[in-house]
Structure formats: structure tokens, C-alpha cells
C-alpha positions as CSV (number, residue, x, y, z in Angstrom):
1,X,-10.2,3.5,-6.7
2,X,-8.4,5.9,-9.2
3,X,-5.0,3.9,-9.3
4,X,-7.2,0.6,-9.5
5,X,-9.1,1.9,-12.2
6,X,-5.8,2.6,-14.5
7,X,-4.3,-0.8,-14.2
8,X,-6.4,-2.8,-16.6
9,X,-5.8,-0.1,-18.9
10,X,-2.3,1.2,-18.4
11,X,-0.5,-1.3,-21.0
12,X,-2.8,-1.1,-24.0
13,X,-2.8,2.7,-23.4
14,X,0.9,3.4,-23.7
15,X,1.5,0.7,-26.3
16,X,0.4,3.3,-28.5
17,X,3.5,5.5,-27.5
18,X,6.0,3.0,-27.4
19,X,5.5,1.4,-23.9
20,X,7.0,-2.2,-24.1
21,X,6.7,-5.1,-21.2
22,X,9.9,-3.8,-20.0
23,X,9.1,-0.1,-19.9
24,X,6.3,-0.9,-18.3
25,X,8.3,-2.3,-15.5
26,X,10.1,1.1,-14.9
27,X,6.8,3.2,-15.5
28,X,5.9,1.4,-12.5
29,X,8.9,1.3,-10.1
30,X,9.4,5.2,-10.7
31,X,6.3,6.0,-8.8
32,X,7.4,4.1,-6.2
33,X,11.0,5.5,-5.9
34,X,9.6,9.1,-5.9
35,X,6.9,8.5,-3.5
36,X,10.0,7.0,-1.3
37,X,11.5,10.1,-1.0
38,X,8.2,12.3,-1.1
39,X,6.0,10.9,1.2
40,X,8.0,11.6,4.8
41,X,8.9,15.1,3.4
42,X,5.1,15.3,2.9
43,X,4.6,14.0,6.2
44,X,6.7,15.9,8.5
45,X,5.5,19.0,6.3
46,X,2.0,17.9,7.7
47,X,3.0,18.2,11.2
48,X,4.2,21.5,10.7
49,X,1.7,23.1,8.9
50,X,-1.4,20.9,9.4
51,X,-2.7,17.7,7.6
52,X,-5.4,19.6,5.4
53,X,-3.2,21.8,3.4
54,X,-0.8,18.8,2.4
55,X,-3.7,16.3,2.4
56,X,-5.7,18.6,-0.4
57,X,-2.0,19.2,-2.5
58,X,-1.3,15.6,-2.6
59,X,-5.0,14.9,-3.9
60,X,-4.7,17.3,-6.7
61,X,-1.4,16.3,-7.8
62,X,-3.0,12.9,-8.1
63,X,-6.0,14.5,-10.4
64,X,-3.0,16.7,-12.7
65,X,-1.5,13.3,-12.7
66,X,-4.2,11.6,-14.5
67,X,-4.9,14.4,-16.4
68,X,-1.6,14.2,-18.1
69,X,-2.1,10.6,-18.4
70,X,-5.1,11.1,-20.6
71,X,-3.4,13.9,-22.7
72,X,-0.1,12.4,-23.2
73,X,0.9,12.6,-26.6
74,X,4.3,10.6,-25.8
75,X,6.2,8.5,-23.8
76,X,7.8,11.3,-21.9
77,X,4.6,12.3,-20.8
78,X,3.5,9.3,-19.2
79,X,6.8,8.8,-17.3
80,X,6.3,12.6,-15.8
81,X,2.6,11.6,-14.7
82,X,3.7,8.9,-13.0
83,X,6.6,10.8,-11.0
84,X,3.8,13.5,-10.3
85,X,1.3,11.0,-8.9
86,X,4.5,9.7,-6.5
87,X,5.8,12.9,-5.4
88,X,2.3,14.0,-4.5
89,X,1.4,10.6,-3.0
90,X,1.6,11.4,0.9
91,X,-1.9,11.6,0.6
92,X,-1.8,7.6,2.6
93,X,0.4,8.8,5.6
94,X,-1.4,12.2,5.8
95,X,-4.7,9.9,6.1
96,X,-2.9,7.6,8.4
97,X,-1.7,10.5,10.7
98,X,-4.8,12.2,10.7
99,X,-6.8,8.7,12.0
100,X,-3.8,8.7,14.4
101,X,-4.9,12.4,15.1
102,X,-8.3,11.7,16.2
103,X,-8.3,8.2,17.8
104,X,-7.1,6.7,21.3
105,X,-4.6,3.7,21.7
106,X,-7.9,1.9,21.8
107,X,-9.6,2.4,18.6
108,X,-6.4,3.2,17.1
109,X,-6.3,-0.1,15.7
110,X,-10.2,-0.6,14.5
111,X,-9.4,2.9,12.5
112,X,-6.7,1.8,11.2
113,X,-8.5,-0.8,9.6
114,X,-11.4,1.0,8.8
115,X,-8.5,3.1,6.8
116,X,-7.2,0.2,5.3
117,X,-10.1,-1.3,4.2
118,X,-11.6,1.8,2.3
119,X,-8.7,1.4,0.4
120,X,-8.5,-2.4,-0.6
121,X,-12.2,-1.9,-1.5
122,X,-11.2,0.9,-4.2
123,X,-8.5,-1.3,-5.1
124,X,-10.9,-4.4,-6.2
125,X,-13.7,-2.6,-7.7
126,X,-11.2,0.1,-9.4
127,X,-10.1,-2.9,-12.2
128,X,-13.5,-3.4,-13.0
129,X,-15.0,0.2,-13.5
130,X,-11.7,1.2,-15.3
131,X,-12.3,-2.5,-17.9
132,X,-16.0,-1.1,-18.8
133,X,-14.9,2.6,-19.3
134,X,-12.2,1.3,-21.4
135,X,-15.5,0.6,-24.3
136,X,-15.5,4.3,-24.2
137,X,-12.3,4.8,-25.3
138,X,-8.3,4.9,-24.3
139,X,-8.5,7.8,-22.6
140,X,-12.4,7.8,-20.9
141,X,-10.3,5.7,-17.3
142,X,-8.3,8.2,-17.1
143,X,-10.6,11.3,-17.0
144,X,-12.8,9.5,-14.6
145,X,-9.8,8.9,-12.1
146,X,-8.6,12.5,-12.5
147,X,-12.7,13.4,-11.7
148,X,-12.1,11.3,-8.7
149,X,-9.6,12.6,-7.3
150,X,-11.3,16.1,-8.0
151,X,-13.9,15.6,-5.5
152,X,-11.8,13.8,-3.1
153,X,-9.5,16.9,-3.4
154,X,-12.9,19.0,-3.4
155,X,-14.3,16.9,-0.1
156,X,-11.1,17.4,1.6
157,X,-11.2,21.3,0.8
158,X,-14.5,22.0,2.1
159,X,-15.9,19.2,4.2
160,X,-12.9,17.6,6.4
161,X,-11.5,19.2,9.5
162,X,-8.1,19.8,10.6
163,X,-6.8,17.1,13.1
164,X,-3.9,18.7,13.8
165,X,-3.9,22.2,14.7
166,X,-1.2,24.6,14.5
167,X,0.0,27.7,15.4
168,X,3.0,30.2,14.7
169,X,4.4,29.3,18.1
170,X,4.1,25.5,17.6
171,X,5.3,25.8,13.9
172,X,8.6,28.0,14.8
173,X,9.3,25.3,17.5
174,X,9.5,22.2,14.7
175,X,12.1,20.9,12.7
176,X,12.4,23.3,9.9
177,X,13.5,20.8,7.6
178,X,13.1,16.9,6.9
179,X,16.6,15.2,7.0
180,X,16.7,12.0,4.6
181,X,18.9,10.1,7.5
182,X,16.0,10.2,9.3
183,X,15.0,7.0,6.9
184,X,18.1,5.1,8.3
185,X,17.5,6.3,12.1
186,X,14.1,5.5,12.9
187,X,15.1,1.9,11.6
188,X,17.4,2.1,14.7
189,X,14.5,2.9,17.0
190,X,14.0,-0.5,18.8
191,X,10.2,-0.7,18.6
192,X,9.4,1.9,16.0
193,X,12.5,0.5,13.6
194,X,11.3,-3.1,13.6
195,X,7.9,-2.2,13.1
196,X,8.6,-0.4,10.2
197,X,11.2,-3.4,8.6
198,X,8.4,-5.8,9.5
199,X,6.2,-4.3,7.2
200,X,8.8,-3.7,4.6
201,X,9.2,-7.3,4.6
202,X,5.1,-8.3,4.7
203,X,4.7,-5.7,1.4
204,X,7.6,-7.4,-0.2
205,X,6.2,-10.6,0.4
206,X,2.5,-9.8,-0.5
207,X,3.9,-8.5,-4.0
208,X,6.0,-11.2,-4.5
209,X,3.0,-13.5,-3.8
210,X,0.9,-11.5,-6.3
211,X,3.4,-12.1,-9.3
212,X,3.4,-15.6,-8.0
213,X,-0.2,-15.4,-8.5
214,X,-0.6,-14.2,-11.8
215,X,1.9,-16.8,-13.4
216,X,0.7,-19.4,-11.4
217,X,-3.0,-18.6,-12.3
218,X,-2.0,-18.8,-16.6
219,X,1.1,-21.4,-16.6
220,X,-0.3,-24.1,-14.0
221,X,-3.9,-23.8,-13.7
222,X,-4.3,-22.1,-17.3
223,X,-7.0,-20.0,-16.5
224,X,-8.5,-17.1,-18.6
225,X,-8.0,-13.7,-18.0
226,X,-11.2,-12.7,-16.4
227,X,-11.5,-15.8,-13.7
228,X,-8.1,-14.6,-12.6
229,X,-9.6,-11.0,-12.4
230,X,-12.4,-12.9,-10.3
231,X,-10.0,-14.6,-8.2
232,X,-7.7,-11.9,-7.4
233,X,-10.9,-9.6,-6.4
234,X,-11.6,-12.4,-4.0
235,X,-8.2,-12.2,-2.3
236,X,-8.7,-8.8,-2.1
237,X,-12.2,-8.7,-0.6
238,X,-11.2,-11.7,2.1
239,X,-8.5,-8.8,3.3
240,X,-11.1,-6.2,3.3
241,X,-14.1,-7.9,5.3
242,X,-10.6,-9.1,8.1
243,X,-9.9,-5.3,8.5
244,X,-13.6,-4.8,9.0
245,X,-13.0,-7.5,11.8
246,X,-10.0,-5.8,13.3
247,X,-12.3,-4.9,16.9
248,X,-13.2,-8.4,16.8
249,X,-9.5,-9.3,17.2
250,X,-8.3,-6.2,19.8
251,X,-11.3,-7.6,22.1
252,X,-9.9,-10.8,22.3
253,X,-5.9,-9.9,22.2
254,X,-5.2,-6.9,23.8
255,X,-1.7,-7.1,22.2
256,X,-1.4,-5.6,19.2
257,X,2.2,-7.8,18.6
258,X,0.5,-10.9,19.3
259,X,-2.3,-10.5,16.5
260,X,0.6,-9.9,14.1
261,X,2.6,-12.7,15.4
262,X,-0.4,-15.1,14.9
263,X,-1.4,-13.5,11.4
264,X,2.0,-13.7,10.1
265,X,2.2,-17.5,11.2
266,X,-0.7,-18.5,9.3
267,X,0.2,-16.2,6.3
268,X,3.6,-18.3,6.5
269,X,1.7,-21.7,6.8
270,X,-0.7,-20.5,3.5
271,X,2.2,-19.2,1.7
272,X,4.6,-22.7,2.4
273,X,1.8,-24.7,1.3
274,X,1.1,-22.8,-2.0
275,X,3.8,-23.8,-3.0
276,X,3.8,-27.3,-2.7
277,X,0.4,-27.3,-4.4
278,X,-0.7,-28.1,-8.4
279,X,-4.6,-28.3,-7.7
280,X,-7.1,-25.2,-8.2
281,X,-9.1,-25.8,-5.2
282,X,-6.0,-26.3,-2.3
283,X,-4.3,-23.4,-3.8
284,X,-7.7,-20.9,-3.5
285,X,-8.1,-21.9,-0.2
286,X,-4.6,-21.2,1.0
287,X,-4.4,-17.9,-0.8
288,X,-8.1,-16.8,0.9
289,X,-6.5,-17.6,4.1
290,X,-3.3,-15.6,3.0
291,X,-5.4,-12.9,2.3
292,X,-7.8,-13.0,5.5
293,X,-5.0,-12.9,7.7
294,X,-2.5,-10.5,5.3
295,X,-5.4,-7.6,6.3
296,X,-4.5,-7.5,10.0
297,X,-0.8,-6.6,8.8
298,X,-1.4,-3.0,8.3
299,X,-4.0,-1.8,11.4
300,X,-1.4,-3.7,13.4
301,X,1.6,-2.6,12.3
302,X,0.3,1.4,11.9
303,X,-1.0,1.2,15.4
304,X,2.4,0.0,17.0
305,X,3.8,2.8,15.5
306,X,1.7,5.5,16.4
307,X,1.7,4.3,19.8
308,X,5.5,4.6,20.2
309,X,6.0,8.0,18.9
310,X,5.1,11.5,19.6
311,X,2.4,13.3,18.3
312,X,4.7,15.8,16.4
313,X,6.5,13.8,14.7
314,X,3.4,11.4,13.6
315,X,3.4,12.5,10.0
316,X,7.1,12.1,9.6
317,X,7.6,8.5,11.1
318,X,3.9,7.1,9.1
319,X,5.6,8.7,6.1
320,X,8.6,7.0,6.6
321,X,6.7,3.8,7.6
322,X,4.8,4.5,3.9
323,X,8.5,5.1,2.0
324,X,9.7,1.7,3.1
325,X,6.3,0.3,1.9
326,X,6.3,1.2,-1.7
327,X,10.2,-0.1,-1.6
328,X,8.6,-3.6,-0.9
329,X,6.5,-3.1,-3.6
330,X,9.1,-2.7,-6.1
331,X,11.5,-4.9,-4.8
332,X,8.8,-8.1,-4.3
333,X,8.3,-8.0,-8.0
334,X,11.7,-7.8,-8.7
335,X,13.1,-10.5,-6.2
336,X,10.0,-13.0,-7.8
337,X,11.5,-12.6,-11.3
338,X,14.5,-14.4,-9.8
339,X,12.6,-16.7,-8.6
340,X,10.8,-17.7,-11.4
341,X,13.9,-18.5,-13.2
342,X,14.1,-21.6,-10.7
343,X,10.2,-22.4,-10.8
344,X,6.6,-21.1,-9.8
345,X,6.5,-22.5,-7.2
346,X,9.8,-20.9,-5.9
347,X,8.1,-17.8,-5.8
348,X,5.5,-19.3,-3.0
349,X,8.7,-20.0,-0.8
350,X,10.4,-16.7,-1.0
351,X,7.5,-14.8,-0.2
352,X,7.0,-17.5,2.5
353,X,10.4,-16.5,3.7
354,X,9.6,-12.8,4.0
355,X,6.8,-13.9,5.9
356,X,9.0,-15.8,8.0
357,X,11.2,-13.3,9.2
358,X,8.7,-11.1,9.6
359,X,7.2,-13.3,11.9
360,X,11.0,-13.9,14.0
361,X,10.5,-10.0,14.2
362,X,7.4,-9.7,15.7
363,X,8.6,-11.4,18.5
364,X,10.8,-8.6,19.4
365,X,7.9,-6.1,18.9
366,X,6.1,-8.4,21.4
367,X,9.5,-8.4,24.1
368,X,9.4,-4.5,24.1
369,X,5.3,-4.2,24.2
């Protein structure tokens, strides 16, 4: 909820120091390159020394982040907020490793998306509380996030328990030191590897879907700002409520690879037809069904991976999983700008194109279940 809460306002806010449409751009992409590298050191760091301790340091790096957002008296400033926020971001695969932690390969999945939904629902609601404390002033959004992320630091402090318990014998017998290689081996691993390049490819086509969104939503259909905010929180919530309904799915396909294999085809389907559409009302319904069936990407995808890897090495390989992840994100925007020098609706096909070899790769994950 505290990174939603900062995008409405993020733009208008650094205009003031010299933030341009391009700038903006980078201010973006820099979070995601540091939080490439940070989040599997942060990871394997967890398995070492515990979840809690890197959990609660990521969480407050977050709230100094925010802080130094609101006090920023330059451009600099902003630039070193945002690096902050990414190299203190392992706070996602700590959380993932600790559900991991405390569930069995059967409710692996439901957790998961239990997890995953906690977070889409910040995300949509975020926008809105961060539009109305903009009234306040510039720097009100910001102050709230950082008191956000205060008590979640706060609640993880005193009120969440360590899932994975160490000791000086246990902690003298891991690794001592992430290796960065390990990014390029565990793509290697047969199940594990294509699992995580699956949902490199999924991210990168959900954010290339989302600048296909936006343009779409003001150049075709020519709608205001605020239905497009109301649109785009109904994509969000129709991912939501299908993570709430990840049981629903496990009790009816046992196989975690064939829920992703049927999820990706229909995202692929949505995403094709998208593009061939000019109308408001076809193009809402195949983007609700994108979004229903995009939400069983990530309980899927985090709970093939946890169940092909050790338990000491959880933190490391979800961190890794995460790294790859936020590479989508920068790269789907960037790889839709292309796109849209052909046409809008180019940008429907690439990302349908992701999704398609995505889906040729989930086959594999299925051969090796």
C-alpha cells in the first residue's frame, strides 16, 4: 500500500525538482536494477541468519526511504530514496520464504496466494488514499507511507515469529557468501530455472500489457483520467478475488503446472484478442479475464519453486525468482515503447507473445512434475 500510494503522486512531486517524463523513466528502472541485485543477497542472508532480522531491515529501509522522499530538497535526493527502497526491498522474498517456511506442499499454493493477494489489494487501494492525501499537500503521501511501513516494521519487530530458526552450528555450516553466478545457475536448474524464466516472461508481459493499457485507455477509447483509475483498479481487484480462489483451483488440479498451463492459455487468448479490438466493452472483458487468470501466475509459479528446492537455500532461490521479476518490470515497459512506434495495438501482441512462450514453457514444468 505504501508504493501504491506514491504513484499518483510521484510526478507532480519531483516536477518541482526537475523530474522530466524521461527522468521519470530512470527514477523508476533504478529501483528495479538495485532490488535485482539486493533481493537474493537479502534472501540467502535470511537463511543464514533468520527471516525476522532481514524482514524488519528491509521494512525500515522502506520507511527511511519515504522519508527522504518527503524531505528531498533535490533531485539527487529522490534518485538515492529510490535506490534505498530497492536495496532494502527483499522484504517480498523474505515474506515468500517465510509462507514457504510454515506451510506443506499442500497449502503451499493457497498461501501463496493469500500472499499475493494482500499485496494486489495494497496496490489498488494505495492510488487512491495517496490522490486524497495529495489535498494535504506534496509531501502528506509520503509521510503516511513512511508511517506505514513504521508499523509494518514495528509488527514485524514485536508480533511475528521466526520461521526459520538458526543456530551457530547451522549458520557456520551455510554458504558464507552469496555468489552473483548463482543468478545465471539456477536458470540452469531444469525445473527450478524454467520456473523462474516463466515468470520473467509473465511480469514482462503483464507490464507490457499495462503501458498497453494506459495509451490504449486515452488514444482509442479517450477516456478521462479517473475512469482509467476505475478500470485499472478493476483489473487489479479481478487478480485479487482469483488468488483468493487459488484452493478452489488446487482441489480440482492437483498439478500445479497444469493450472499455469491453462491460466497462461487464456491470458494468451485475452491478450491476442485485445488487440484486435477498438470497442470499450470487448476490450474490458478481455482484460478482466487477463487479470482473473494473470492472479494464479504467482501462487503457481512460487509454489513450483519451493517445492523443488531445499529448505536452506529457500530465501536465496525466491530472491532470485524476485530479481528476475523486477527485470520484467523494467524491461515490459521498455520493449512496449517499441511497440508503440508500430501501433497500440502492437503492444497487445507482444505481450501476447510473452504469454505465449511462457505457456510452451510450462509444458516442460509439467514433463518434469
Amino acid at each position: 500500500m505504501g508504493f501504491g500510494i506514491i504513484i499518483p503522486v510521484l510526478y507532480p512531486y519531483g516536477k518541482q525538482f526537475g523530474l522530466t517524463g524521461e527522468t521519470l523513466g530512470i527514477l523508476i528502472a533504478v529501483f528495479s536494477i538495485a532490488q535485482f541485485f539486493a533481493t537474493p543477497v537479502l534472501g540467502s542472508l535470511s537463511d543464514k541468519w533468520g527471516r525476522k532480522p532481514l524482514l524488519v531491515i528491509s521494512l525500515a529501509g522502506t520507511c527511511i526511504s519515504f522519508l527522504i522522499f518527503a524531505e528531498a530538497r533535490s533531485l539527487l535526493m529522490l534518485f538515492a530514496a529510490r535506490i534505498l527502497d530497492g536495496l532494502t526491498g527483499g522484504n517480498v522474498s523474505v515474506a515468500q520464504a517465510m509462507v514457504s517456511d510454515s506451510s506443506t506442499p499442500q497449502t503451499r499454493a493457497k498461501k501463496f496466494g493469500y500472499l499475493g493477494s494482500a499485496f494486489g489489494f495494497g496496490f489498488v487501494i494505495g492510488p487512491a488514499i495517496g490522490g486524497l492525501l495529495n489535498k494535504l499537500g506534496m509531501q502528506a503521501p509520503f509521510f503516511f507511507a513512511a508511517g506505514i511501513s513504521l508499523i509494518g516494521t514495528l509488527c514485524a519487530l514485536f508480533l511475528l515469529k521466526e520461521t526459520n530458526l538458526t543456530t551457530k552450528a547451522t549458520r557456520s555450516n551455510h554458504k558464507d557468501k552469496f555468489k552473483f553466478i548463482a543468478l545465471v545457475t539456477t536458470l540452469k536448474r531444469q525445473t527450478v530455472g524454467t520456473a523462474v524464466f516463466t515468470g520473467f516472461l509473465l511480469t514482462m508481459a503483464q507490464f507490457t500489457m499495462i503501458i498497453g493499457f494506459q495509451t490504449f485507455s486515452v488514444d482509442i477509447l479517450k477516456i478521462t483520467p479517473t475512469q482509467i483509475g476505475i478500470f485499472y483498479a478493476g483489473f487489479g481487484i479481478s487478480g485479487i478475488v482469483m488468488q483468493l480462489a487459488v484452493p478452489f483451483f488446487t482441489k480440482i488440479f492437483p498439478s500445479r503446472s497444469v493450472i499455469l498451463l491453462l491460466s497462461s492459455m487464456l491470458c494468451f487468448v485475452a491478450m491476442f484478442m485485445a488487440g484486435l479490438t477498438s470497442a470499450f466493452l470487448p476490450f474490458a472483458i478481455y482484460i478482466c479475464v487477463y487479470g482473473l487468470f494473470n492472479g494464479l501466475r504467482n501462487p503457481m509459479i512460487n509454489a513450483i519453486i519451493a517445492d523443488n528446492i531445499n529448505h536452506s537455500e529457500q530465501g536465496q532461490i525466491l530472491g532470485i525468482n524476485q530479481s528476475y521479476a523486477s527485470i520484467g518490470q523494467t524491461l515490459g515497459p521498455i520493449t512496449a515503447g517499441f511497440a508503440a512506434a508500430i501501433s497500440t495495438h502492437s503492444i497487445f501482441f507482444l505481450s501476447a507473445f510473452y504469454i505465449l512462450v511462457a505457456f510452451l514453457l510450462s509444458f516442460r514444468l509439467k514433463s518434469k512434475e
